[in-house]
Each structure stands twice: as structure tokens, then as C-alpha cells.
KEVOVO-917184 format. One record per residue (C-alpha): x, y, z. Coordinates in nm, 3 decimals, decimal comma. Layout:
<recs>
REC        u        v        w
REC        X        Y        Z
...
</recs>
This chain:
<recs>
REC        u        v        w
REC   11,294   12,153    9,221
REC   10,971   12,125    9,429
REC   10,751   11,963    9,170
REC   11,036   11,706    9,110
REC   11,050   11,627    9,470
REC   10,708   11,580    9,469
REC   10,679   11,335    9,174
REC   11,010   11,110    9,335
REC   10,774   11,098    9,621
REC   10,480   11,022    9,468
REC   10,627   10,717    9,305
REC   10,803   10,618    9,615
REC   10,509   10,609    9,745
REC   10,395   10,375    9,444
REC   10,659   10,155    9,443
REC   10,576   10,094    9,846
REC   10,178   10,042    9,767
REC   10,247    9,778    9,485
REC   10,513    9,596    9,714
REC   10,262    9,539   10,026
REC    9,963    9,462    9,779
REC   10,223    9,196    9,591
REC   10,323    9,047    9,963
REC    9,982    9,028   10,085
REC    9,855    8,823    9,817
REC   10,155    8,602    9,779
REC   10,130    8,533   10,141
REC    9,757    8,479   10,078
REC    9,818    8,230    9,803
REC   10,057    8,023   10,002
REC    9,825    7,994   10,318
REC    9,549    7,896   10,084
REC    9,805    7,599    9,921
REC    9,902    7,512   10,277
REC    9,526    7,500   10,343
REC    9,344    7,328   10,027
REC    9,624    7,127    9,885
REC    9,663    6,740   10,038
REC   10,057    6,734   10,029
REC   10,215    6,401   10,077
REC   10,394    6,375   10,388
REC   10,828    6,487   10,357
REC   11,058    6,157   10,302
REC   11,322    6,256   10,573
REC   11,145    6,295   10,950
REC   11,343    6,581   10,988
REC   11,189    6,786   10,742
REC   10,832    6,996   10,833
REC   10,575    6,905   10,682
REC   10,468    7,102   10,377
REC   10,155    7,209   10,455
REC   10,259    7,361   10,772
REC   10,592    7,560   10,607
REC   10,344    7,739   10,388
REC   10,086    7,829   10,607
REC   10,376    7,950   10,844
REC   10,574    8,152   10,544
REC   10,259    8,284   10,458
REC   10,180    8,460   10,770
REC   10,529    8,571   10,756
REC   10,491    8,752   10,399
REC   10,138    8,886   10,505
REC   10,241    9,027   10,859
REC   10,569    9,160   10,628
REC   10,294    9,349   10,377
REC   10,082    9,497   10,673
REC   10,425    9,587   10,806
REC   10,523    9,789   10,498
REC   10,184    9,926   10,425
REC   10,194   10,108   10,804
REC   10,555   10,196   10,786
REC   10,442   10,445   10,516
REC   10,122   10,593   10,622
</recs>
């Protein structure tokens, strides 16, 4: 029962490393489009502008990773 305890945690553990690695770089890739890429500006004043949403979503995703990764460890 011990060993299979140990193997459930094991790819718990994983399944948690692959999930913060996956968040960090998608919130990478989206400050880097919010960064390099010259969107046009939004049709409707109400709406933020593009470049700005992604930069912002992108910090969200990477702060969510680092979250995750320290949760575990």
C-alpha cells in the first residue's frame, strides 16, 4: 500500500510541476504579445486596449504559476 501511495504522490507531484511550467510560459507569451505586437487601438472607447489586457492577464497567469509552484514545495 506504501509504494502505491508513493507513486499517486509522485505523479501528483507531476501533474503540479507541468501545470506551473505550462502557466508560466503562457503568461510569458502573452506579456511578450502585449509587448512586441503593434495592436490597433479597440473600436468601442469602452473597451481596454489590447496591449494592456495581455500584459495585465499575463502577470496574472505568471504570479498564478509561481503561486502553484510554492504551494507545493
Amino acid at each position: 500500500m506504501d509504494r502505491k501511495s508513493e507513486e499517486g504522490s509522485q505523479q501528483t507531484f507531476q501533474r503540479i510541476s507541468i501545470r506551473w511550467k505550462v502557466l508560466q510560459a503562457l503568461g510569458a507569451v502573452l506579456i511578450a504579445l502585449g509587448l512586441f505586437i503593434d495592436w490597433p487601438p479597440p473600436q468601442e472607447a469602452n473597451l481596454p486596449d489590447t496591449s494592456s489586457f495581455l500584459i495585465i492577464l499575463g502577470g496574472l497567469l505568471g504570479a498564478a504559476g509561481l503561486l502553484a509552484a510554492f504551494r507545493h514545495e
